[in-house]
C-alpha positions in Angstrom: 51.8 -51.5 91.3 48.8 -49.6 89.8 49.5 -46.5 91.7 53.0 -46.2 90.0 51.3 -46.1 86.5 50.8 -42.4 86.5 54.4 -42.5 87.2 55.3 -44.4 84.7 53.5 -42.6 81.7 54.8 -39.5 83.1 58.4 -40.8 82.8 57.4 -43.2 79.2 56.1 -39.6 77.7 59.5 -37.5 78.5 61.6 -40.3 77.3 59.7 -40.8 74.0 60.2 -36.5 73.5 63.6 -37.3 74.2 64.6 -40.4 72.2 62.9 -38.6 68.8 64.3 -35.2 69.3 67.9 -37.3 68.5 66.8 -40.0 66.2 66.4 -42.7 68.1 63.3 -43.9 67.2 63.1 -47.9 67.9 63.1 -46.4 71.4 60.2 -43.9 70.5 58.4 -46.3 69.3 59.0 -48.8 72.9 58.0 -45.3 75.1 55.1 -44.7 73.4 54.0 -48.4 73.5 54.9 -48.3 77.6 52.9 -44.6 77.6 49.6 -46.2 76.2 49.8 -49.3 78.0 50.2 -47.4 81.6 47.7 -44.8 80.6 45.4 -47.6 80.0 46.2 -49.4 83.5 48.4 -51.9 82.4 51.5 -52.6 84.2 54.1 -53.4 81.8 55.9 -56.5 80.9 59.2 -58.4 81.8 59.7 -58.4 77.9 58.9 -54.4 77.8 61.3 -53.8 80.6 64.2 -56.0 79.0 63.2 -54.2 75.4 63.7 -50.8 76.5 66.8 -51.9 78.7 68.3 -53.6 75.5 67.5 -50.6 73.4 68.9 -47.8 76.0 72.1 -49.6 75.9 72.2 -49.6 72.1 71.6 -45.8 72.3 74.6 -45.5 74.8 76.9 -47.6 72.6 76.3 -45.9 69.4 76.8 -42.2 71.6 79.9 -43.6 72.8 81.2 -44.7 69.5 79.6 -41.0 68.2 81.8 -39.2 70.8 85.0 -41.2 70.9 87.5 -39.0 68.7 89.3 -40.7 65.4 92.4 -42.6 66.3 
């Protein structure tokens, strides 16, 4: 709903500082679209919500790979 747009930037904004401080910046880039759009009253869309989901799970797969020791 509209009133969870505020929300939703707030949370959009963090993420974006978050996803550039390590280099992952296709998910930057997805943030900051999700950011603008909220701050200028648009809810976002299925295909925003599946980008970012697709996109967060890349990030977790290449930390995993990242953190898994040498066998």
């Amino acid at each position: 709903s509209e009133t969870d747009l505020p929300e939703l930037e707030r949370h959009s904004h963090r993420l974006k500082g978050s996803a550039g401080s390590i280099g992952a910046l296709r998910l930057r880039e997805i943030c900051a679209e999700i950011e603008e759009n909220a701050r200028k009253g648009q809810p976002p869309q299925r295909v925003d919500a599946g980008t970012l989901t697709d996109e967060m799970e890349a990030l977790r797969m290449a930390l995993a790979r990242v953190r898994k020791p040498p066998e």
